[in-house]
N, C-alpha and C positions, 0 to 999 in steps of 0.2 A: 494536631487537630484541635480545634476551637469552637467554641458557643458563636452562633452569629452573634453577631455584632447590631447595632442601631439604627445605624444606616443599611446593612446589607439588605438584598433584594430576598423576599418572601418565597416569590413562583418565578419558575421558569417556563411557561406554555404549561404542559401537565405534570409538571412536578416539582416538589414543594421541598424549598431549603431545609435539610437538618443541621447543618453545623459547617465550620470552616474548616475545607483539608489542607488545601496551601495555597500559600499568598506567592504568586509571582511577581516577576517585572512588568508584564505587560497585561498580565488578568488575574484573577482570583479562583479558586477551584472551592469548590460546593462540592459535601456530600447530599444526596438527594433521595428523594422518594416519588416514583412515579404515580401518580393517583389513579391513573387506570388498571397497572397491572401489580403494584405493590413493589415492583422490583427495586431493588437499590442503586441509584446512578450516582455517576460523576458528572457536573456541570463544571464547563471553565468557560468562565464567566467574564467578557474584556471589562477595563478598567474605564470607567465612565469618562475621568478626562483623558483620556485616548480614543475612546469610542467615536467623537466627533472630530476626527480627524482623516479624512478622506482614505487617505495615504493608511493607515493603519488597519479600516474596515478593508477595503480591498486586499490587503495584507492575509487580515484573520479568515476572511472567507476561502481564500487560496489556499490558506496550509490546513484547513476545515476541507476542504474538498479531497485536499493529496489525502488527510486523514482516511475518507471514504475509499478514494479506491485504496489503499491500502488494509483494508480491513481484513481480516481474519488473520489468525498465525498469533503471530507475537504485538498484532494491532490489536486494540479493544475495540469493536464493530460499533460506530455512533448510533445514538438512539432517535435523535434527534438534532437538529437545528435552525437556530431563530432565523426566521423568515425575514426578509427586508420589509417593510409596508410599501404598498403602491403609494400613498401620500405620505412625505415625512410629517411627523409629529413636531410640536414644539419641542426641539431641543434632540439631540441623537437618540435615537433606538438603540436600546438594550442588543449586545452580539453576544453569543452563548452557543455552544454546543453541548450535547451529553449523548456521554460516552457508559457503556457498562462497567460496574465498581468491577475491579477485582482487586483482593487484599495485597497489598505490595508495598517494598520499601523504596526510596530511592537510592540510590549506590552511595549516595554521598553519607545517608544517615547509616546504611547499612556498615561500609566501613567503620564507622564510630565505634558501631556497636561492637563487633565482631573481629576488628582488625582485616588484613586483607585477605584477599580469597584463594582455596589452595587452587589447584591444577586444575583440576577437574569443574571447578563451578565457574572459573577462567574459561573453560572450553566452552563450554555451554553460553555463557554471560555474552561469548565473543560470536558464536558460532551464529546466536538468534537474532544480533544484533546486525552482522555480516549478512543474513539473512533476508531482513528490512531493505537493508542496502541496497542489494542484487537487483529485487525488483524498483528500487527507485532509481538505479543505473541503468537498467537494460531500458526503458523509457529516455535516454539521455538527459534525465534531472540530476540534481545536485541537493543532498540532504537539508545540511547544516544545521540538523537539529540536535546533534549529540553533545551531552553535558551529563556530570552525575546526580543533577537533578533532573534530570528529562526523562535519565534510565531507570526503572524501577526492577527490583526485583522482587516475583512470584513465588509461590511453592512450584510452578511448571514449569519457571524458565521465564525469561526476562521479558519485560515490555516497556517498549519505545510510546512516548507521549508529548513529544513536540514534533513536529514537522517543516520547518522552515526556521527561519533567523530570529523567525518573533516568539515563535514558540521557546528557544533554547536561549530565549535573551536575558543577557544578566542586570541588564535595565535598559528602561523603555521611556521616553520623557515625550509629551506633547512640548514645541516651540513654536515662539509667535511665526506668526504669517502662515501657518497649516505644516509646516516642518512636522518629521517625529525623528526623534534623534533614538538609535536604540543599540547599546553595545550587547557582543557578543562574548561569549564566554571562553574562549578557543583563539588561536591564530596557526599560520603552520607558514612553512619557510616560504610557497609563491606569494603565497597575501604581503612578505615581506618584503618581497621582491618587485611589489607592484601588479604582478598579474592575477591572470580570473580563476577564478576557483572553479574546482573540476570535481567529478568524480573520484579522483585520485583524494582529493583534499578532506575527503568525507573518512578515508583509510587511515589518513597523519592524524586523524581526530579519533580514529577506533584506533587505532595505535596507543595514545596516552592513553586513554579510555582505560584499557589492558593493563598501559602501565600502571596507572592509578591503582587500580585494583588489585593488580599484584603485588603493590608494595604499600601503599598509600599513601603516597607522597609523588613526585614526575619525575621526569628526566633527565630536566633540564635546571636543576636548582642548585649546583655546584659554580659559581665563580661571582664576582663582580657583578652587583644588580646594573650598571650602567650596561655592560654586553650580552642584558638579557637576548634581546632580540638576537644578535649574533649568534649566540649560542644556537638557539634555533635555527639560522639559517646555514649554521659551519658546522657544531661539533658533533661527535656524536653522542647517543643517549646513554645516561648512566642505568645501565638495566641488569643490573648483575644482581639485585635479588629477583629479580620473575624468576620464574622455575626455569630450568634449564630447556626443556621440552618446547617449551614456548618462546625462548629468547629470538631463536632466527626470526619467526614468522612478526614479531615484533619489531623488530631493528627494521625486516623490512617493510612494514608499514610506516616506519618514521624515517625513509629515506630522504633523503630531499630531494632528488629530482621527482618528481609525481612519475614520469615515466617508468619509474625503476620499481613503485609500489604496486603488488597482488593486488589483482581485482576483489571485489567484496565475494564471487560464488567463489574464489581459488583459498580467500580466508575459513569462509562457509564450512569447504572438504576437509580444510588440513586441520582445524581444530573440531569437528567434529560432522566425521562421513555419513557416518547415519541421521545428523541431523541435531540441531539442540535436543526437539522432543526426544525424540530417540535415548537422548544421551539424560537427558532429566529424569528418567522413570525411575520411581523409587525413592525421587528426593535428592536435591542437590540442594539448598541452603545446609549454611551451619547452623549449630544448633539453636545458638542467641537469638538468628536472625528468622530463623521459621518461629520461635516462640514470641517473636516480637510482630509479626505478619499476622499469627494467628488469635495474637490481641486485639489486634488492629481491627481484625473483622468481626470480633466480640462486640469489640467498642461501636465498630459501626453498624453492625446488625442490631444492637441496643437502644438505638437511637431511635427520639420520637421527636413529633414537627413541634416547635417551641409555641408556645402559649402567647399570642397575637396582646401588647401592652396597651390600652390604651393611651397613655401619658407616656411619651415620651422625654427624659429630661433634657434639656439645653445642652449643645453640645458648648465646649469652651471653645471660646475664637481662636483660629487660627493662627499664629504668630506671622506676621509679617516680616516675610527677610528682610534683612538689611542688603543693600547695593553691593554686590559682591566687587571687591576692591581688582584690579586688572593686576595677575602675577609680577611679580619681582624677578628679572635671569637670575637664575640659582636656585630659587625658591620652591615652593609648593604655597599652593594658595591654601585660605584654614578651611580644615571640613565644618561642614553644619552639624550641628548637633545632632545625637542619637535621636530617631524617629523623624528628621526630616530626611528629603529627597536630599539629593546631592546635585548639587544645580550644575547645569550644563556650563562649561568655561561659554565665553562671548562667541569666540573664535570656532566654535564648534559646529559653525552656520554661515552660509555667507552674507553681509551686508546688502538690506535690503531683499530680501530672497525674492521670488515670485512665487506662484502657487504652484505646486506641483508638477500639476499637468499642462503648464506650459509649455511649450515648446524653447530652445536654446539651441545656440552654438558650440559645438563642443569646445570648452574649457580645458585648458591648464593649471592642473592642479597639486598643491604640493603639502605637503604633512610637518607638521612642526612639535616638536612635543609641546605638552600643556601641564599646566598642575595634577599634579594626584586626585583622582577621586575613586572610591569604590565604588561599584555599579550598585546602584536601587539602594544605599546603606551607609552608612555614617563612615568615614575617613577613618581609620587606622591610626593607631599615635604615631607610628612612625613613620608616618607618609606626612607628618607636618615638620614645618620649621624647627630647629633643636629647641631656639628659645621664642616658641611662639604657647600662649599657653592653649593646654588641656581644655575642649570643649566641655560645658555642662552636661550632664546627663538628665535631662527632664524626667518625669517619669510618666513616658508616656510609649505607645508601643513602636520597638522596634520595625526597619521598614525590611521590607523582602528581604529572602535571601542570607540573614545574617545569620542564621541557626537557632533562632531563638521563635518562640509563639508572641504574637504581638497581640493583646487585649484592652480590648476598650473597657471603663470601668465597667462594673457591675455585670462583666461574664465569667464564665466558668469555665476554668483551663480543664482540656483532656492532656494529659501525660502519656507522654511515651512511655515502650517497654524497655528496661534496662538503664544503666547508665551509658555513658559518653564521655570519651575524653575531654578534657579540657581544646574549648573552643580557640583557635586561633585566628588572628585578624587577616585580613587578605589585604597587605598594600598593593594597589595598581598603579597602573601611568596610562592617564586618559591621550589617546593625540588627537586629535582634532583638524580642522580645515583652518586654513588661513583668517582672517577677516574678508580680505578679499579673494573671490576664488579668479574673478577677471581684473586686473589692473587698468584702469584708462588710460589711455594717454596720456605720457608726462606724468604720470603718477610715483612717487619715488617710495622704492621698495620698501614693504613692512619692516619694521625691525625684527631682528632673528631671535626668540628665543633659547638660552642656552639648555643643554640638556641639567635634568634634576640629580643631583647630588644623590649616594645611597644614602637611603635612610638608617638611620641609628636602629641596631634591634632596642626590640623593649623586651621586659619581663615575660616571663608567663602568666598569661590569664588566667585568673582561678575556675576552678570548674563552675561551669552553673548549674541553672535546675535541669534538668533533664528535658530533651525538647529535640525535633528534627533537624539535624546538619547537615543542612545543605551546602554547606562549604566544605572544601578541604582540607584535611589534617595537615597537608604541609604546599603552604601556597607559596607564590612566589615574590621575593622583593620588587620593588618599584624598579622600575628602569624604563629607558625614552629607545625609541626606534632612532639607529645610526641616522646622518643626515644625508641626502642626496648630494650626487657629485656635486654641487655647486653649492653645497652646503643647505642647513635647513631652510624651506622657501624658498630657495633660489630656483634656475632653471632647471639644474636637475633634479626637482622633486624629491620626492618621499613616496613609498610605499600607497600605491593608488591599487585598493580592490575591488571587481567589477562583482556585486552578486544579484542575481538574477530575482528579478522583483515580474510578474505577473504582468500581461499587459491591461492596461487601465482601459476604462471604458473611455471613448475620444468624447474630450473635452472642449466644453464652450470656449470659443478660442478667448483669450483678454487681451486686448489690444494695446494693455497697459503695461503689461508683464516683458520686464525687459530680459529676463533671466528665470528657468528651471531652476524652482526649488528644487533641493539635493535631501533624499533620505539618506541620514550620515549615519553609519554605521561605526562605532569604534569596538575596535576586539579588547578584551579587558580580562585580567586575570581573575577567575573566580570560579570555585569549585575543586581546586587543586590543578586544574589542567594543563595550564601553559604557563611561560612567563610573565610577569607583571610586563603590563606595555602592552601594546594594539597596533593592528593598524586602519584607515578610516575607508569604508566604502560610503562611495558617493553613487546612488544608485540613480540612471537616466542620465548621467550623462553621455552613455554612447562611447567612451573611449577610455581603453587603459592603457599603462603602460605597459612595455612590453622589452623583456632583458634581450642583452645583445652577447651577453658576454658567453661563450664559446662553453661548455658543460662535459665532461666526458662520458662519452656512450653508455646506458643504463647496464646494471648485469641484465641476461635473461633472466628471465620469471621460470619460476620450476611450474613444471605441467601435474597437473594433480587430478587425482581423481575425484569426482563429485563437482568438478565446473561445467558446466556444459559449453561445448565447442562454442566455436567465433560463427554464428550464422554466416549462410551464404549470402543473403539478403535481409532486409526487411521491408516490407511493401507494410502501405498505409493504406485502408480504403477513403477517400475522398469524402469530409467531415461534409460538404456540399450536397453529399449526397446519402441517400435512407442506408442507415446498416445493414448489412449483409442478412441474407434468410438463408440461403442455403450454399454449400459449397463443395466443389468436385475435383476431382485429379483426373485428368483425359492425356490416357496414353501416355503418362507420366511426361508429357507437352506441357501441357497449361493446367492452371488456376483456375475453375471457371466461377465466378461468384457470382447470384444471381441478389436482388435485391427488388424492391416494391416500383421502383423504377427504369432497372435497367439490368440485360446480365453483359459481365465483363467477363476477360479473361487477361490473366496474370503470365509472364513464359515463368516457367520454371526454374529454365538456368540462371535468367538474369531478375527477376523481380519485377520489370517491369511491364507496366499495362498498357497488354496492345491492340486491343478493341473491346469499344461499349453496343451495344446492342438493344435499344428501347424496347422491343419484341418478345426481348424474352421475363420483361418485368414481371415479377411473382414467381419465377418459374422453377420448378423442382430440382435437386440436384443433378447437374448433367452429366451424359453419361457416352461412352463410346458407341458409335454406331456405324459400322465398321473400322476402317483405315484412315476416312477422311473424312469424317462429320461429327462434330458434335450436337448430340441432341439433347434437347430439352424441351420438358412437361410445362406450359403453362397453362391459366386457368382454363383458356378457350382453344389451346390449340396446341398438336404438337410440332414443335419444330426442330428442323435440320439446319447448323450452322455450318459456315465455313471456317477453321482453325485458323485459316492465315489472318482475315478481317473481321469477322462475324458475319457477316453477307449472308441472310436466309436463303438457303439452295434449295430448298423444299415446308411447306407448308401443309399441314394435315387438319382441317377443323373439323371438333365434336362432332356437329353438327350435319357435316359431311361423309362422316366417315362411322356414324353412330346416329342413322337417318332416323332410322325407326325407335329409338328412346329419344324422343325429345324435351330440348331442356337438360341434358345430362351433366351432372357435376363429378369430376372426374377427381377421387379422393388422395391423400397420398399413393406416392409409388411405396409396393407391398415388396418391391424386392427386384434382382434380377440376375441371370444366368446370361452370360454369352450375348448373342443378341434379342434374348427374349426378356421381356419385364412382363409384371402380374401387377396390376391396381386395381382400385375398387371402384365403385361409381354408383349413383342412384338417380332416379328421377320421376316425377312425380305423375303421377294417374289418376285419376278420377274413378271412382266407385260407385256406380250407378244404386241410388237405395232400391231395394227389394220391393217387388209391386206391391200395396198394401193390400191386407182384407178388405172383406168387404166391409164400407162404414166408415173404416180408418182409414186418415190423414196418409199421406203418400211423406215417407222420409226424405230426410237430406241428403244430397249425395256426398259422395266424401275424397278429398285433397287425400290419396295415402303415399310414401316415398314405396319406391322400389328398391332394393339392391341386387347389382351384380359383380361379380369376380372375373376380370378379365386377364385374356392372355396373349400378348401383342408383341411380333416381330417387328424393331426398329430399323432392320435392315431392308427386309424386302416391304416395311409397311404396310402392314395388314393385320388385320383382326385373326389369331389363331384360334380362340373361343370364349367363351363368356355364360356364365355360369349362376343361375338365380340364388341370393343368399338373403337373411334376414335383413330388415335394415336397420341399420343402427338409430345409436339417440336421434332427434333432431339434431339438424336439419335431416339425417336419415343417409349419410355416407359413412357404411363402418370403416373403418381404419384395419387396415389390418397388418402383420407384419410375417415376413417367410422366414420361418425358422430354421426350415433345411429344405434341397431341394435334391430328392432321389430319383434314379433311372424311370422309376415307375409313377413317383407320385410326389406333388410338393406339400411338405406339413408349415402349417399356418395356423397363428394366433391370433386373437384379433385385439385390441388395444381396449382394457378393462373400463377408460375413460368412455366408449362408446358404445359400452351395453346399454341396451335398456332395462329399465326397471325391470320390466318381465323376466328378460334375460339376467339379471343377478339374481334375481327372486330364485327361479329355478338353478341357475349356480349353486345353493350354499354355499358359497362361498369358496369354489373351485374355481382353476381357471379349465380350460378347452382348449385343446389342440384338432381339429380339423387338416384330414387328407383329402386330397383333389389330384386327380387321374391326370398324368402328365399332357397327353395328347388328348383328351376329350374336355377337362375341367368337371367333371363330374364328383360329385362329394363319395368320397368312399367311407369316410367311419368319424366322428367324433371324440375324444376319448377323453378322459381325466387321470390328474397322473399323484397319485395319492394325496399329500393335504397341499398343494402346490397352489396359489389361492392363483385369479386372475390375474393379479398387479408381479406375480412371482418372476424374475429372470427366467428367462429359457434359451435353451443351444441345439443344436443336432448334430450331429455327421453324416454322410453317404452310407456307413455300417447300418445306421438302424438305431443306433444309441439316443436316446432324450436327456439334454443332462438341467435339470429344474434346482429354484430355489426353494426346498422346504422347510419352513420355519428357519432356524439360523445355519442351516446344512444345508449342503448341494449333494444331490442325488441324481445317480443314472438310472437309467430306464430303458426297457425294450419298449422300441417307442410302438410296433405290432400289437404286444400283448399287456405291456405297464409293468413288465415285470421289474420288481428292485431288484441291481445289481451292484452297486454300491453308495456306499455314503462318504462324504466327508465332511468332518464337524468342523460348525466354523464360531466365531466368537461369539460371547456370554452378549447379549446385545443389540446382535448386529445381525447380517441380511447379508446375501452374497447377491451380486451384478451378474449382468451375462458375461457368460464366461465366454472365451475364443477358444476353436478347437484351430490346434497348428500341429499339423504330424504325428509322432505318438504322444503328444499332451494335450490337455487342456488347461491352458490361462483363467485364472479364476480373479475373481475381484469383491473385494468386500467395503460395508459401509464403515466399516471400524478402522478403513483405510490400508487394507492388506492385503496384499496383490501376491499369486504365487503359482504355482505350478504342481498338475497331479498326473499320472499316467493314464491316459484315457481306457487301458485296457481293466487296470484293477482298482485304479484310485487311489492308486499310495501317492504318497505327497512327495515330491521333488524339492520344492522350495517353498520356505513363506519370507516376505518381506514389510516393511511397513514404509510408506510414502513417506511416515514421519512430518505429517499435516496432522495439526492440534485437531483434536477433537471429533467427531464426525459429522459424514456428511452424507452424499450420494457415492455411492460405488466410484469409484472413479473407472470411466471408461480404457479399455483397452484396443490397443495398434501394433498392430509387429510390422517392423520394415520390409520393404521388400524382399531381402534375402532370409526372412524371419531370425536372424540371430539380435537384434534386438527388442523389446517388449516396451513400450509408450504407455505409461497410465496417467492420464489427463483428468484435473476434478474444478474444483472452482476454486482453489488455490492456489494451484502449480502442475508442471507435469514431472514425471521422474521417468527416467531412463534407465532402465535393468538390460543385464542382460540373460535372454531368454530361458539359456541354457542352465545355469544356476544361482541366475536370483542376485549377482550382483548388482549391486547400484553404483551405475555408471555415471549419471549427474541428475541436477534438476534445473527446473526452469522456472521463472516469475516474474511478473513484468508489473507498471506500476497500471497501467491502465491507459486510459484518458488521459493529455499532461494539457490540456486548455485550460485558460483563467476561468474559463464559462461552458468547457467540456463537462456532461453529464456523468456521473462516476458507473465506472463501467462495474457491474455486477455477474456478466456472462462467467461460463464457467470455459476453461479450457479445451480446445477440440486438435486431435492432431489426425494427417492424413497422408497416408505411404504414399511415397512416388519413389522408385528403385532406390538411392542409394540417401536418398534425403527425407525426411519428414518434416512436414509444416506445420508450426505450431499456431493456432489462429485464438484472440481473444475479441472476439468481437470486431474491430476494424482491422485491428492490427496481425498481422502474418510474419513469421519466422520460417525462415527454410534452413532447418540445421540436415549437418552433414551426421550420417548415419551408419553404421556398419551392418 
């Protein structure tokens, strides 16, 4: 961390720069202070000349979004981000997000400090990050944000802070003609091979990741820097210091076929079943490193917004490069000096580009190596020529990434906690695209560059000042990717990787544009991760290459506990059309999803949708009504569908069927048994004023709502009775909900949202349960159930029992008389959910995230378990399958899967959300819903049908 700087930016929208946390390749990070709520943020901040670069903003907004739906857990939930302006400004707009601080190191510094990690903070480091994954997998995305500067570690447990290629990029260059050239930090054997990176490819990166951190040094750093690449793509990894515990689950994360690599929820289970949180309590950092985390937050909680200079001093002129001279075969071209950029080789673009978004032919394209350079940093001595000389050392600040704090004059270093090893250089081998990626006609072939010679080691660097390292303790030598069958450039190519860039907004076509600018991506050793050497994605052009060569059948993957099964399906609700409102299981047949437009239905066996229904737009969750109808509640009417098509078979309106209340608005559905449902309704009367005295003015009349409590057979259609009740707030329909429904009489609550004033006034602050006469609807008694306020969880059963939220306990109750019959305590904090009664238990649920099981008869506890979701929230809702032997608790994070009977944790679930370039970040919380041997896990659009026991 550092003093802003001279040029840095002051404000971010509402919040006001305190000081520099780190400098990346493609942005800068701000500690922050928000001026409306005082809270302390992180801002990352893009890099001004990158910000005007088309190709880059679409970039940052995209992995800025994944950010959002990925929020909560091991995400820091954004606080904010820069708006685009409807009008540009002269010159690009400022791009910036901010995220909430929390104190953390990165992996790369942390190692320094501390050496590597034992077993256990392994488990955890692996388990959270495995975690991140799951949900950016089950969405069918692709990370590529893991580096050990991207991963930070917590006092809780680790947190991921890039999200995409730009985020994890080990440098990031604006090129003429709107190019951005930005290498990445990682490579793994398909990028070597030419093909697209997968999910799979996100695991060979948690893989080293592990490795790193178990030992501090990779895997792959035993033999001849020229067969780096090889290494990767053939040997296997040297992993014989990780703990023993953990060697398999590593080895097969670094298998080379991607086929043969654990899924990220199968990493999730085997390194830690309960979960990172779970497994973090208590404290997982070493000791160096929690004392150097909980500097950090000294340091940044200390922090005040710097004193605005009037005079600013001259800055000194920029040095102007020299024509960077075109490599010598054999050679390395010379690095630039400490504190400049490390300029892109020629070749690293192709001749003449076009703009972006143009449109192209797919090309043929091939990899050649290139001179050395370090990403975002000054060249390595040993990455130059033997007798070429030693670059100057200006004294001017180091660029990203090199380990060190870079200062402009006249600011004030903050230091880190602890010493640090002596820093090591990180030589790479940049490879690059051809000059030309298409040949004309009669054009005679580039000449082939040879591959680079190893480089001579050097000496040991002496320690320096103490400062963030973000490099790795043991990187790798320089080495060139093998050459395609036909040699380098030739026809058989070089290593082509396809990675998935956001689609752009369609572009004014240019009629001049003969060729698709290429976002080149080169992979580059840095952070300790991979071998020196890369290879180039050229993103848009539409085609990769693709291996021919014969592979032997994967092993099986071991089956573990804590993944959740392979869905049956996945259905998408149609982005075309408004989000889902309500949704139902009919006869464990269909899906029925209604929405502000239309209601569909989903089949269950196969996922797919097989009719939409304009009619039933708005309409309440549907429900069975007998054998062969589905019905549903809309605003104006009820209706009877057909299963097979949705074909309205019958029609019932208010207005028809409820003559005499006219105007009737028919409130949510209160509940339902068999074929009877209970809802509420009101509508409005006139009050004639009272004849005046004599003398006096004759009053106003008066608009008052009515309510009443109905009770309606959907089978034979008709009004069973209807029952006058207060009315609620305006608009004046209470809401109410059926808590239990007994042979004599059903208890109802009414929803605390829709008291009136008067109605809390006399409350104090209780809630009411109301009985109503089965066959008349007639109110039999009111009652209060000790300090159980309004807003409290409530349950029943068929016995009589009431089981309510009191203060941080759940209590039962004779729901007849109120009598207490037991208690169970629940957490220091926290609130308990409604609980589910299933046979002789009841499933209980807490806001502390603890889900468990008591005996309905005395209340002893059976089980507790914890979702192992950071933090808290809302109860997470409860679902028992159909055969009740498993228990579904669903929140706004994930769902977990227990089973019923003793509280085991069978798996979880988490999905990334929304994955559109300009999809809205989904916030909905998780909902799931029995159909006999399957459960549907819905967020918002998207539905899972997992297989269930």
């Amino acid at each position: 961390m550092e003093a802003l700087r001279q040029d840095d930016p002051r404000r971010f929208g509402r919040f006001t720069a305190l000081a520099r946390f780190h400098e990346g390749a493609s942005a800068v990070q701000y500690v922050a202070r928000d001026t409306v709520s005082g809270e302390v943020a992180l801002i990352t901040a893009a890099r001004s000349e990158l910000a005007a670069v088309p190709a880059y903003r679409r970039r940052f907004q995209a992995e800025a979004r994944t950010a959002e739906r990925l929020a909560g857990g091991w995400v820091a939930p954004p606080l904010d981000t820069g708006e685009e302006p409807e009008t540009p400004a002269d010159g690009p707009e400022p791009l910036w997000t901010a995220a909430g601080y929390v104190p953390a190191l990165p992996l790369a510094e942390a190692i320094g400090i501390a050496g590597p990690l034992d077993e256990r903070a392994l488990r955890i480091l692996g388990a959270g990050i495995a975690e991140i994954l799951s949900r950016v997998h089950a969405a069918g995305a692709v990370l590529q944000g893991l580096a050990p500067g991207t991963v930070l570690l917590a006092s809780d447990g680790p947190r991921l802070t890039a999200f995409g290629p730009l985020g994890a990029a080990a440098s990031a260059e604006a090129r003429p003609g709107g190019q951005l050239s930005v290498r990445l930090g990682y490579l793994t054997p398909e990028q070597i091979e030419g093909k697209e990176v997968s999910a799979a490819s996100d695991l060979f990166v948690l893989g080293l990741l592990l490795a790193y951190a178990a030992t501090g040094t990779t895997p792959f750093t035993e033999g001849p820097a020229e067969e780096a690449a090889r290494r990767i793509a053939e040997d296997e990894p040297e992993l014989d210091a990780v703990p023993e515990a953990l060697r398999e689950l590593i080895t097969d994360c670094l298998a080379k076929d991607p086929a043969a690599r654990p899924t990220a929820g199968t990493v999730a289970a085997e390194l830690a079943l309960e979960g990172a949180a779970g497994l973090a309590r208590g404290g997982w950092l070493p000791e160096r490193i929690a004392a150097a985390v909980a500097d950090q937050e000294a340091r940044v909680l200390a922090l005040e917004a710097p004193e605005e200079t009037p005079e600013t001093p001259e800055k000194a002129p920029a040095p102007v490069p020299a024509e960077a001279p075109e490599p010598v075969e054999g050679t390395a071209a010379p690095e630039p000096a400490e504190g400049t950029a490390a300029p892109e080789p020629e070749d690293a673009r192709p001749v003449g580009a076009a703009p972006l978004d143009a449109p192209a032919p797919p090309v043929e394209t091939s990899v050649a190596p290139a001179p050395a350079g370090s990403p975002a940093t000054a060249g390595p001595e040993d990455a130059r020529p033997v007798d070429a000389p030693a670059p100057q050392e200006p004294a001017a600040p180091v660029a990203a990434g090199d380990g060190d704090i870079g200062e402009d004059r006249g600011t004030t270093r903050f230091l880190n906690t602890g010493p640090r090893p002596p820093q090591s250089d990180r030589p790479t081998t940049q490879l690059s695209l051809p000059h030309e990626l298409v040949a004309p006609p009669g054009a005679a072939p580039a000449p082939v560059a040879q591959p680079i010679p190893p480089a001579l080691p050097v000496a040991p660097v002496a320690p320096q000042q103490p400062g963030p390292t973000y490099g790795g303790p043991a990187p790798y030598p320089a080495a060139a990717l093998p050459a395609g069958p036909a040699g380098s450039g030739g026809a058989g190519g070089g290593p082509m990787v396809s990675l998935p860039l956001p689609p752009a907004p369609a572009p004014v076509p240019d009629p001049a544009a003969s060729r698709r600018t290429l976002l080149t991506i080169a992979a580059a050793a840095v952070g300790g991760l991979i071998v020196g050497g890369g290879s180039v994605a050229a993103l848009g052009s539409g085609d990769t290459a693709v291996a021919t060569d014969d592979k032997p059948a994967p092993k099986p993957r071991r089956t573990l506990p804590g993944q959740p099964p392979e869905p049956r399906w996945i259905y998408t609700h149609p982005a075309s059309e408004s989000s889902p409102l309500t949704t139902a299981v009919w006869r464990d047949k269909l899906l029925v999803v209604t929405s502000e437009s239309q209601a569909s239905a989903v089949d269950l066996r196969t996922g797919k949708r097989l009719w939409q229904r304009a009619d039933g737009a708005k309409g309440q969750a549907a429900l069975a009504a007998g054998a062969d109808l589905v019905f549903v509640a809309s605003p104006s009417e009820f209706l009877w569908l057909s299963p097979k098509n949705g074909k309205v078979v019958h029609r019932v309106r208010y207005t028809d069927a409820f003559g005499d209340l006219p105007g009737l608005a028919v409130g949510p559905l209160a509940g339902n048994s068999g074929p009877v449902i209970w809802f509420t309704g009101s509508h409005t009367v006139t009050v004639k004023a009272p004849k005046p005295k004599k003398g006096k003015k004759k009053g106003k009349d008066k608009e008052v709502a009515q309510g009443h409590f109905f009770a309606y057979d959907i089978v034979q259609r008709k009004e069973l009775w209807r029952t006058p009740v207060p009315a609620g707030r305006a608009p004046g329909t209470p809401a109410y909900r059926v808590v239990v429904d007994r042979s004599a009489d059903v208890l109802v609550r009414q929803d605390a949202a829709g008291l009136t004033a008067a109605e809390v006034k006399a409350a104090k602050g209780k809630g009411s349960i109301r009985s109503f006469d089965q066959k008349t609807g007639k109110l039999l008694w009111t009652k209060q159930y000790a300090a159980a306020s309004p807003e409290a969880a409530t349950g029943g059963d068929e016995d009589g029992t009431l089981y309510a939220a009191v203060g941080k306990d759940l209590q039962a109750f004779e729901a007849d008389t109120t009598k207490p019959l037991w208690r169970v305590e629940g957490s220091d904090g926290s609130v308990f959910g409604t609980p589910l009664v299933a046979g002789p238990l009841i499933h209980t649920t807490e806001r502390s995230q603890l889900v468990g099981a008591v005996e309905r008869e005395s209340g002893r506890l059976v089980w507790r378990r914890s979702t192992e979701v950071p933090g808290t929230g809302n109860a997470p809702s409860l679902t028992l399958s159909g055969s009740e032997k498993t228990l579904i608790a669903a929140d706004a994070v994930q769902v977990t899967a227990f089973s019923a009977a003793d509280g085991e944790r069978l798996w979880k679930f988490q999905d990334i959300g929304s994955a559109g370039p300009k999809g809205a970040t989904v916030s909905a919380s998780y909902r799931a819903l029995a159909a006999g041997e399957t459960v549907v896990v819905q967020r918002d659009r998207a539905f899972y049908a997992f297989p269930v026991a």
